[in-house]
C-alpha positions, 0 to 999 in steps of 0.5 A, a space after each residue: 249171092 240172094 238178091 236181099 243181101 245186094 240191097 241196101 240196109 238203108 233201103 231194108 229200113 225204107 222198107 220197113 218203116 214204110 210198111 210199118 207206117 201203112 199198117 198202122 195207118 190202115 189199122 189206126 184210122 178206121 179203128 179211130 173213126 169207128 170208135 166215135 161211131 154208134 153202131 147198130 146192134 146187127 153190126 156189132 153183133 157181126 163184128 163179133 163174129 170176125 175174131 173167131 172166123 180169123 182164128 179159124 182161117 189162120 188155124 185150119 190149115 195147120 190142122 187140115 194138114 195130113 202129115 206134118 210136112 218137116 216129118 212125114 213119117 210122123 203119124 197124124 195123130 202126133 202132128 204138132 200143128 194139129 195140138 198146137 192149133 187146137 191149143 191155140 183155139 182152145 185159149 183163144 176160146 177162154 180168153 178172147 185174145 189173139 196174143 195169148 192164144 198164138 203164145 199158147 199154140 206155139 208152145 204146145 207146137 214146140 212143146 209136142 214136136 219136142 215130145 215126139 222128137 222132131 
């Protein structure tokens, strides 16, 4: 028996609500207090920077990957990590969103391991 099963659902939700209201607040308030904020020009051009250099964080190791690792067998250049972070990238590119940018590289993921058959 795994140790989550022994707990508590009453303590899964704790949990849960708990984290859920720590990541609000720590996303919420400085977001908040920045948006009553003028910033320099310099910040703000620093600030654009982060979008890009969080997707390219979340997505090199995808892409860096030599093999895709639930086949290894499967050649690198039919790795679906590969299309689906490059799919992602790409989006991401023309539509500066996060969300549609991870909904497209996961369906090029599913859509090239299906393809390869995977």
């Amino acid at each position: 028996m795994s140790a989550v099963s022994e707990l508590a659902p009453t303590l899964i939700w704790v949990v849960i609500v708990g984290m859920a209201a720590t990541n609000f607040t720590l996303r919420f308030v400085p977001m908040a207090v920045l948006s009553r904020v003028t910033l320099p020009a310099p910040v703000m051009r620093w600030l654009g920077f982060i979008p890009v250099s969080v997707m390219g964080a979340l997505f090199a190791q995808v892409i860096l990957l030599p093999s895709f690792e639930a086949a290894p067998n499967v050649p690198l250049y039919l790795n679906p990590g590969i299309f689906g972070g490059l799919g992602a990238m790409l989006v991401f590119r023309l539509t500066r969103s996060f969300m549609i940018a991870s909904l497209a590289g996961m369906g090029v993921y599913v859509l090239v391991r299906w393809l390869v058959g995977v």
